[in-house]
N, C-alpha and C positions, 0 to 999 in steps of 0.2 A: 410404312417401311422406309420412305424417305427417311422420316425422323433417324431414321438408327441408322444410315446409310451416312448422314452427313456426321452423324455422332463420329462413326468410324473413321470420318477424313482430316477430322476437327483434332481429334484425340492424337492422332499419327503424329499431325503439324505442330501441334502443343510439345507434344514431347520431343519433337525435333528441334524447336527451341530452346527448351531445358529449362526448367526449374531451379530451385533453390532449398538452401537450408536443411538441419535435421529432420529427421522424421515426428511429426507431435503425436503421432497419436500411436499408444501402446497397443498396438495389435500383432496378435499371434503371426507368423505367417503358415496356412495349414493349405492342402490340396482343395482343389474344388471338390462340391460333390452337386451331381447332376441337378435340373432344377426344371420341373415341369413347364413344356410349353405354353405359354399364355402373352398373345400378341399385343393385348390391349395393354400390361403390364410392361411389357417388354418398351411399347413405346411410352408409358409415362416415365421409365428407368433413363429412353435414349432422352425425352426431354429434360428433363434434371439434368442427365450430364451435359447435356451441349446449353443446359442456363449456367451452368456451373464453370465451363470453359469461356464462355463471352463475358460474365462477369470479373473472369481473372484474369482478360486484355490486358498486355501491354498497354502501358500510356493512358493520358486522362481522357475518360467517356464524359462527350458531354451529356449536359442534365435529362434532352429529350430522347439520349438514348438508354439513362438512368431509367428514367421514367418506363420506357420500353420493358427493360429488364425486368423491372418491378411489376410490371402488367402479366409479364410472362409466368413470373414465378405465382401471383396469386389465381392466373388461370391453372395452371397445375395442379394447386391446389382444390381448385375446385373439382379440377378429374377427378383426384385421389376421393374427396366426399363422394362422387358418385357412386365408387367402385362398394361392392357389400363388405360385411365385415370380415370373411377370410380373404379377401384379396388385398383390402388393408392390412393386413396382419402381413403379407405376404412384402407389402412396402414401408417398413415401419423402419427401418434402415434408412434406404433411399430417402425416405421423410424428413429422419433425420439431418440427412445432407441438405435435402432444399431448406431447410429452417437455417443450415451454416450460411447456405449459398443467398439465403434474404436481408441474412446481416451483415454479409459482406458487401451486398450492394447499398443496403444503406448506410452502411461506411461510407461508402464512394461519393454517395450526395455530401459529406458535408464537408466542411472548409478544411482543408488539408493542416491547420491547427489544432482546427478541434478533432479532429480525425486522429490523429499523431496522438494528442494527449490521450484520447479517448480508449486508442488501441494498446498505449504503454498500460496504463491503469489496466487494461483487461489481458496483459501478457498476451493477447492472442493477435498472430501474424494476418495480416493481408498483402499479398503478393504475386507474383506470377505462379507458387508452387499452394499456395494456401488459399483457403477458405474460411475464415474465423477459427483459424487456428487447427485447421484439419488438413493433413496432406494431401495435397489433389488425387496422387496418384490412388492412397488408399482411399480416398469418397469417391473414384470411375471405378475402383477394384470391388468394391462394396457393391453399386448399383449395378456392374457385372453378375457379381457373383446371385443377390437377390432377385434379376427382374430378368437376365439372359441379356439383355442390351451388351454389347460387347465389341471390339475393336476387329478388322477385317483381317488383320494379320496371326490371329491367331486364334483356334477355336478351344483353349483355356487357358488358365492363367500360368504362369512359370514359377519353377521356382530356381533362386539364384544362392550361390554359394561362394565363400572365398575357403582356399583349399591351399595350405603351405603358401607359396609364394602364387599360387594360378589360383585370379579370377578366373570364377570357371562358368558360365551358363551352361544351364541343362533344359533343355528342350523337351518336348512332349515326343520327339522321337530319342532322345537320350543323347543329341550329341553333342560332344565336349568340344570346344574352341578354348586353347590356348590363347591367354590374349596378355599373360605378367608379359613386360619390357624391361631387356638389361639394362637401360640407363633410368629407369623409375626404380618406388620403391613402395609399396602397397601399406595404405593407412584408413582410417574409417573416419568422422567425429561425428560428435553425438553431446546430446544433451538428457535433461530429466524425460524427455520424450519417451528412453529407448531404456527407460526403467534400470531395474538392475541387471548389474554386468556380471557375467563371471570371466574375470581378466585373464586366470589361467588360461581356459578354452580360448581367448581372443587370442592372446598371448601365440599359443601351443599353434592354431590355424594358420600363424605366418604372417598376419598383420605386425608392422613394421614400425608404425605409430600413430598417434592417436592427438585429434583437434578436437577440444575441449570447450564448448560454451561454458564461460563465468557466470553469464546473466544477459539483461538484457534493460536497457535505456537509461533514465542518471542515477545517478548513486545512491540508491535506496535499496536497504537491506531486502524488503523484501519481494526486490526485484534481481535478486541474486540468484541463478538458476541454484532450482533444490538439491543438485546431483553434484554440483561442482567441489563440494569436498571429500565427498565421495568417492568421485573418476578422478581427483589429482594425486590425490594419498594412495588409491588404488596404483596408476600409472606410476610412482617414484618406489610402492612397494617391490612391482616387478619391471621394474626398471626397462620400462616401455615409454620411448622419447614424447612429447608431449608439445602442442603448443595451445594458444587460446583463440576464443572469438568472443567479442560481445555482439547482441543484435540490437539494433538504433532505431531509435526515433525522433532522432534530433531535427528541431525545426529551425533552430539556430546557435549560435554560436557558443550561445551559455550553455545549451544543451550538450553541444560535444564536448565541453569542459566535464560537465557533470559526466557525463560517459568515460571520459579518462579519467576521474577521478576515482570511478564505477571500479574500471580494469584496475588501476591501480592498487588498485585495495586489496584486492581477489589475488593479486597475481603476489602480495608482499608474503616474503616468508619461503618462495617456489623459484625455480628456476627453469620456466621453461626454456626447449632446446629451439623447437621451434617456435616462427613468430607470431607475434600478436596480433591476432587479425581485426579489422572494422566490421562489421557485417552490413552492406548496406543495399536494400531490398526492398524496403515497405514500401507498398503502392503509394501510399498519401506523400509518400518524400517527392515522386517525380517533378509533383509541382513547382517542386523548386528550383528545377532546372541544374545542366551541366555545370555551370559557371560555380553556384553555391555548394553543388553534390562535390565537386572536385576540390572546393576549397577544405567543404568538412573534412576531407578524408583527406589533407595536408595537415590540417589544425589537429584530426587526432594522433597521425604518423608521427608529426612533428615531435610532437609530448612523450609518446610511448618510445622513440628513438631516444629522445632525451635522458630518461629514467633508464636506458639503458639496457632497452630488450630491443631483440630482432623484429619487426614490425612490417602488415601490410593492410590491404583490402581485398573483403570475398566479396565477389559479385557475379553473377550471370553475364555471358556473352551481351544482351541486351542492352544493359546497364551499362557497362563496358563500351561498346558502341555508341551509345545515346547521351548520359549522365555523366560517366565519370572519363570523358575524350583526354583531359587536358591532364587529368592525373595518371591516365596508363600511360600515357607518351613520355611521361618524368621519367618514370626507371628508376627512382630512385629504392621503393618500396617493394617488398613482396606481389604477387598477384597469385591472386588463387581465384581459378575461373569455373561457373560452372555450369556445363552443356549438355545434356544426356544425349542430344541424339535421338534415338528410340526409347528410351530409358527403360531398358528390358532385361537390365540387370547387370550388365557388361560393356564394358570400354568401345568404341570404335576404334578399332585398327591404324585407323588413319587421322587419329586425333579429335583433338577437341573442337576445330575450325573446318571443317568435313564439309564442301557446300557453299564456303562463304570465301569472301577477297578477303576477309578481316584477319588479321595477323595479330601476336602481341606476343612479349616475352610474359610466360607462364613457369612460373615456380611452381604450383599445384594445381592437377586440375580433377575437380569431382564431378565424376562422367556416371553417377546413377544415384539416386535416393532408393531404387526395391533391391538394393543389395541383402546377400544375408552370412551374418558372420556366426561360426560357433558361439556359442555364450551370451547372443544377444539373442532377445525373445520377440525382434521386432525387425520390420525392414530399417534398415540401414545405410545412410551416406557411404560410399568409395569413393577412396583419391587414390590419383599416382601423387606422389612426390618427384618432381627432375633435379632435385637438390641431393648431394650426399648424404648419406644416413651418417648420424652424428659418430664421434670415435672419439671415444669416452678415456680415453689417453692421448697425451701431447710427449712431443719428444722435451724432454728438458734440457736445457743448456748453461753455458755459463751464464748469459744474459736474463739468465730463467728468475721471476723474485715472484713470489703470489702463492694463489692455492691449484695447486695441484694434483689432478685424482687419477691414483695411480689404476689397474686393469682389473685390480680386486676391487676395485668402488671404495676403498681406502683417500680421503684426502687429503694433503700433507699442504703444509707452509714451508716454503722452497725460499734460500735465500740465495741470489748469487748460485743458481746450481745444484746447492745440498738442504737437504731437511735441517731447518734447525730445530734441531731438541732440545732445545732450553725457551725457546718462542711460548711464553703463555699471554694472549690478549684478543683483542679484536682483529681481524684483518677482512678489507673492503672486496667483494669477487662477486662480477657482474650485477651492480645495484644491490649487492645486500650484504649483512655482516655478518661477519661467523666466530665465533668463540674457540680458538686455538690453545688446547691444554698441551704442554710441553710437543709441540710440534706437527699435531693432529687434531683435526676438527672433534672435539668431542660432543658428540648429539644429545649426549645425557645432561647437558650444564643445562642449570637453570637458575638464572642470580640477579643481582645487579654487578655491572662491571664499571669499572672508571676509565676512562678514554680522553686522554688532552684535558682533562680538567672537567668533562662533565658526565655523568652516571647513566647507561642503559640498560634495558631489562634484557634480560635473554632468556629466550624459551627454549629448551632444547636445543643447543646447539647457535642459532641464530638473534642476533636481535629479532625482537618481533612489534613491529612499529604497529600495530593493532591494538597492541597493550593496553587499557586503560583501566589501571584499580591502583592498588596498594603492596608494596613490597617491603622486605625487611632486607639487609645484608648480610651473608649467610644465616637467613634465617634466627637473626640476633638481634635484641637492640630497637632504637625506632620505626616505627611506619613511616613510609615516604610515598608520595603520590608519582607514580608513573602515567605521564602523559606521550600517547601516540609514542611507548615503547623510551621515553625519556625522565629522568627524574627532574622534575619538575618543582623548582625552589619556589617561582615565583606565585603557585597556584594556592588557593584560599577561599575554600567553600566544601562540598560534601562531597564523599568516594564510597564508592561502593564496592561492597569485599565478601565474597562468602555469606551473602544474607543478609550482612548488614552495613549499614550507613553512617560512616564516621565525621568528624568534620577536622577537616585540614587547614592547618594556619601554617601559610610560606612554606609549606612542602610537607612537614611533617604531624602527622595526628596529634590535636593540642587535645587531652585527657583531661584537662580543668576548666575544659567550655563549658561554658553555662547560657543558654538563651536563642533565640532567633537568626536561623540561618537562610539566606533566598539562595536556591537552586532552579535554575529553569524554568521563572514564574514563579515559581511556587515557595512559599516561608513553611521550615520544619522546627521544631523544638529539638533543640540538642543538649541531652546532657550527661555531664563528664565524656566530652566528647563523643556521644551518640547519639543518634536519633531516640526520643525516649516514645515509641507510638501509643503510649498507655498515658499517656499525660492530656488530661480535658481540662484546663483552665484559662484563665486572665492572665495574659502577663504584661507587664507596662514595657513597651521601646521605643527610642525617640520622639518620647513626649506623647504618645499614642498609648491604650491599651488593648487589643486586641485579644480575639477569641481562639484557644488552639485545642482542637477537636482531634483526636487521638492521632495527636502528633504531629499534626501542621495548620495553619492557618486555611479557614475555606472561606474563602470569596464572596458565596455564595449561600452563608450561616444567616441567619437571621433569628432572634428566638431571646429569651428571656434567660438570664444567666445567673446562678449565684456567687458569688465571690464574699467570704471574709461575713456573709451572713447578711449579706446585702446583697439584691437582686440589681443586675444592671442589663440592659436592652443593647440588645449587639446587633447590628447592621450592616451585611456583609463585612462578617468577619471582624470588626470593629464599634467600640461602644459609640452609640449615638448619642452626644450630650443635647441636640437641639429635639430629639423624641417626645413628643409630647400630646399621648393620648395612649387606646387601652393596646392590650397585650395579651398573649397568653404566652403557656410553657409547652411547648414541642407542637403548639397549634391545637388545643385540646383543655379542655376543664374549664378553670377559673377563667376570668378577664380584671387584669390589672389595672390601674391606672399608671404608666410613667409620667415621671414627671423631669425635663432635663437626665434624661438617661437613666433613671430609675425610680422603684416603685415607690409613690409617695402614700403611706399607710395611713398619712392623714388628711388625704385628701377626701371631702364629702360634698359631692357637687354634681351638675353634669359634665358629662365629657363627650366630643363630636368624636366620633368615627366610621368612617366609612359611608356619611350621606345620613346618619344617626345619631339623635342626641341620646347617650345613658343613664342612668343614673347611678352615681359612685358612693357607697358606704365605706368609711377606710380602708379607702385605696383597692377595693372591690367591686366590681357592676353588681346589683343587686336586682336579681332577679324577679323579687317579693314584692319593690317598693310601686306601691298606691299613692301618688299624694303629689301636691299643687310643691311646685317646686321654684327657686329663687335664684335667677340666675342674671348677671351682669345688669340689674334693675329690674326686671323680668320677671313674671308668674308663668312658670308652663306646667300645666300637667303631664304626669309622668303615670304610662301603665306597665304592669310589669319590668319595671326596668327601663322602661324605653319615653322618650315624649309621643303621647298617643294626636298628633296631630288633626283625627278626625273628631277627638271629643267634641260634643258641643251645648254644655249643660252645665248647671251648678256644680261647684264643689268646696270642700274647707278645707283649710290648712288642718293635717293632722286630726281629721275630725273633731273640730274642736274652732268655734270662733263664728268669725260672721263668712255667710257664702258668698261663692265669687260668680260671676257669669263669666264662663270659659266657651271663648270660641274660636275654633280648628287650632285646639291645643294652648291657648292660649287667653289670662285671663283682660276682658278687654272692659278696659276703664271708659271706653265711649258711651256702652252698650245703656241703653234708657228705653224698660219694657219690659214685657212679661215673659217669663223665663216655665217651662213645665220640668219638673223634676219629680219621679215618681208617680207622675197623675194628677200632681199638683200645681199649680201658678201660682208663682212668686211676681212680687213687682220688685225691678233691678233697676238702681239709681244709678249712677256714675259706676257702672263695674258691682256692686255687691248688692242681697236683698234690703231693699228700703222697710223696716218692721213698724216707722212709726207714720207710711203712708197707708192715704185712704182716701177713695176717690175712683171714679172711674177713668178705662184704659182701654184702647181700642188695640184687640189681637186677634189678626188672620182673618179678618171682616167682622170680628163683632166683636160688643163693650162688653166688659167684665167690668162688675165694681169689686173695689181690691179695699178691703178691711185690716187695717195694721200690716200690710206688705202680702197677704195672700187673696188670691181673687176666685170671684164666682160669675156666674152668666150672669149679664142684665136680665 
């Protein structure tokens, strides 16, 4: 009972700390229901969770307390094998968690590089609020709910609600605590975690607005959270204010690049109201200290300020305190802090620094992760906002020029004061462009437009610098290569359009291409301007001829090839003219001879390959051939095809002539002595049978007298 005693003091202190980040894991939030006493279970539940809380310490654990952790979690496991098989059944949950809570410790042992990459690559967070990717509070809610192991404050779990403008906790005795503030303004954010939304119901509950993860670490697609075009299109549909987050993994500098260039991408085309936040949290980053933590999160401010969005950094009071000293004292940026206190689903009253000396200006603060809003099917992040909620009209004046959106969500180009209705073109409004048809942003344009002398794509309404294919103007006329949302004169190579692969000379699709195009590595056959992917042949290019295998050159080709009724040997991708020995067709059947990169039909000889001599009939291995062979001065015999190197006895040319003495494959002009072939002894003079000796011959310890070249016993 210790065990579950210190559970409950550990659990208290954790969440009075506060955590971090959306919720990852899609879970229902549903009532308890009661769960048979069973003590030995109960404490392998409080063990899990208190390995689970020491593994997600603040600050770097050294290695012999790694080690510890690690000891711990595989005695655990050994508990769990003791138990029978329904009492494991009974932990197959909690099991679950310790297998998160193992990996995150061996996170921790390794080098905060390889950590960083390690954890980007598997999208899954480690942190003060995470366990490989599992929100803490739901893996102690879990091992509550399965084993009884549970916190002292409460004998079950809550459930929490946001209601019109009142966050509201309800209690196991039902009681309501007011706790909205008139100078805040109640908002959620959320990622692919927190599944699908229904925005109406978020909308309709009185949430205010809504912080958006794009993704999370550098600029790879498919590290773009899976929800993010989902919740944005959603939030502009019901015109519910909006701002972003990415979550980092940045170990240095290049890194944070790649993370703005991340946001940057994600955010072109949208206009969030609120700003763009850093997310920085991962355990592996601590190691790199305040000094670098505060520079990253200047190097990203810096850039997202530049591009011309409102910008900050989300971070935990911890963090804040520890890592990022030198950049909350700036002021120049947002701050969005985040503290739960109890995290029991509801605000503290008395703020986000409840307990501590520490002060800070706070633009946002997210004071719970087991929130729960209409329309979401999962616990959920709450913030206050202390910022105005956005007012989606401005007074206009004579000084008034730009775009501006009147209280119908109408956007008008304003000049000097008044709408000009005659304004048809581009005009620039907070980092991005909008297509003004006689005086009002029209959403339906979609074209190329000309601006100062050079041509952009417009998608609906906005340039859309994402752009990259092929456009016409009004749908008339030439193809033109749109790059990153620009017409692009000086590009010359392939585009891709609706399926298919054009090739682009100085901007516009050349229709009387004919031949070898390199895209990205890789060589395609184009013609009449297309990729043709049914084309297998030779085609000659600077001075080369090369193999193009439905429709591009492969590398990695090798094989015997027809052309024009003559075979030639292609060698990654290209005819080998120095090739010279056998071959097949797709690696199967016949064997060729090449000869200088093709098959010589008259070649009749042997040929080495592969640690083998063969033997060739025009320009074929012949499988059949028996017979004493002629090669660069040389007699060797040939079996089946092959030099049989073990032979070691008479044989003739073509059956026919005088015999040779062949020995290990070869006929040997030394050899002087008696040879047995058949049963018979031959006497062998300089290499072949002597017919016109006679005489006696000593073989193997005894004389034979040999009579016209054959011999018998003395």
């Amino acid at each position: 009972m210790k065990k579950v005693l210190r559970y409950f003091l550990v659990v208290l202190l954790v969440f009075s700390i506060g955590f971090i980040f959306d919720n990852p894991v899609k879970e229902s939030i549903a009532e308890n229901k009661p769960i048979e006493k069973n003590e030995n279970i109960e404490n392998i539940g409080a063990d899990i969770a208190n390995l689970a809380i020491d593994a997600t310490n603040p600050g770097k654990i050294n290695s012999d307390d790694l080690s510890k952790l690690d000891q711990r979690a595989k005695s655990i496991n050994l508990d769990i094998n003791k138990l029978d098989k329904q009492d494991k059944k009974k932990l197959e949950n909690s099991k679950k968690v310790l297998n998160h809570v193992t990996k995150t410790i061996n996170m921790r042992m390794l080098d905060p590089s390889e950590a960083l990459a390690k954890a980007e690559k598997s999208g899954k967070e480690n942190s003060y609020r995470f366990i490989d990717g599992v929100d803490m509070s739901v893996a102690l809610n879990t091992i509550t709910k399965e084993t009884g192991a549970k916190s002292s404050n409460s004998n079950s779990l809550k459930t929490y609600v946001a209601n019109g403008q009142n966050i509201a906790k309800i209690s196991t005795e039902s009681d309501v605590i007011n706790l909205s503030n008139s100078s805040s303004i109640d908002g959620i954010d959320v990622s692919y975690h927190n599944g699908k939304i229904n925005w109406d119901k978020v909308k309709a509950s009185g949430i205010k607005f809504a912080i958006l993860r794009c993704g999370y670490g550098k600029d790879i697609t498919s590290q773009d959270d899976k929800r993010w075009n989902e919740y944005v299109t959603e939030c502009e549909k019901h015109n519910i204010p909006y701002g972003v987050y990415l979550y980092s993994y940045a170990h240095n500098f290049e890194d944070v690049d790649s993370e703005v260039a991340h946001t940057l991408r994600l955010v072109r085309g949208h206009n969030p109201t609120f700003p763009i936040y850093y997310d920085l949290e991962e355990n592996s980053q601590e190691a790199l200290g305040e000094q670098t933590l505060s520079a990253f999160a200047f190097h990203f401010c810096n850039q997202i300020a530049q591009a011309g969005y409102k910008t900050g950094v989300y971070a935990n009071l911890n963090w804040y305190r520890n890592y990022l000293t030198t950049f909350e004292q700036d002021g120049r940026y947002s701050h969005w802090i985040a503290r739960y206190n109890s995290n029991d689903g509801h605000a503290d009253p008395e703020g986000p620094f409840k307990g501590t000396t520490f002060n800070t200006n706070v633009d946002m603060w997210q004071y719970t992760s087991r929130g729960y809003v209409d329309g979401i099917g999962t616990y959920v992040d709450l913030n206050y906002s202390y910022v105005d909620a956005i007012d989606w009209s401005k007074n206009v004046t004579a000084r008034t020029t730009g775009l501006v959106q009147a209280k119908n969500g109408t956007w008008y180009y304003v000049q000097n004061g008044f709408v000009n209705w005659n304004f048809s073109g581009l005009v620039l409004f907070n980092g991005n462009w909008y297509y003004v048809n006689n005086g009002v942003i029209d959403w339906n344009y979609s074209n190329i437009v000309e601006y100062n002398g050079s041509w952009y794509y417009v998608h609906n309404g906005m340039i859309d610098w994402s752009i990259n294919t092929l456009a016409r103007v009004n749908g008339q006329g030439p193809w033109y290569q749109i790059t990153n949302g620009t017409l692009n004169w000086k590009y010359s190579g392939l585009s891709f359009y609706n399926g298919v692969w054009y090739y682009v000379n100085k901007g516009k699709v050349d229709w009387n291409f004919n031949g070898l195009v390199e895209y990205n590595g890789n060589w395609y056959y184009v013609h009449n301007g297309i990729i043709d992917w049914s084309y297998n042949k030779l085609i000659w290019y600077n001075g080369s001829w090369y193999y193009v295998h439905d429709g591009m050159i492969h590398w990695d080709y090798s094989n015997l090839v027809d052309y024009n009724n003559n075979w030639y040997y292609v060698h990654n991708g290209m005819i080998d003219w120095k090739y010279n020995t056998l071959a097949q067709v797709d690696g199967k059947g016949l064997w060729y001879q090449v000869t200088n990169g093709m098959i010589n039909w008259n070649y009749t000889n042997l040929s080495f390959y592969n640690g083998t001599w063969y033997y060739i009939n025009h320009g074929i291995l012949d499988w059949q051939y028996n017979n004493l062979v002629q090669y660069n001065g040389y007699w060797y015999y040939v079996r089946n095809g092959a030099i049989d190197w073990t032979y070691q006895t008479l044989s003739r040319v073509n059956n026919q002539g005088a015999w040779y003495q062949v020995v290990n494959g070869m006929i040997d002009w030394n050899y002087n002595g008696l040879s047995e072939y058949n049963g018979i002894l031959y006497y062998v003079h300089n290499g072949y049978v002597n017919w016109n000796y006679s005489g006696q011959v000593k073989y193997k310890g005894s004389y034979y007298t040999v009579t016209n070249g054959m011999a018998m016993p003395h």
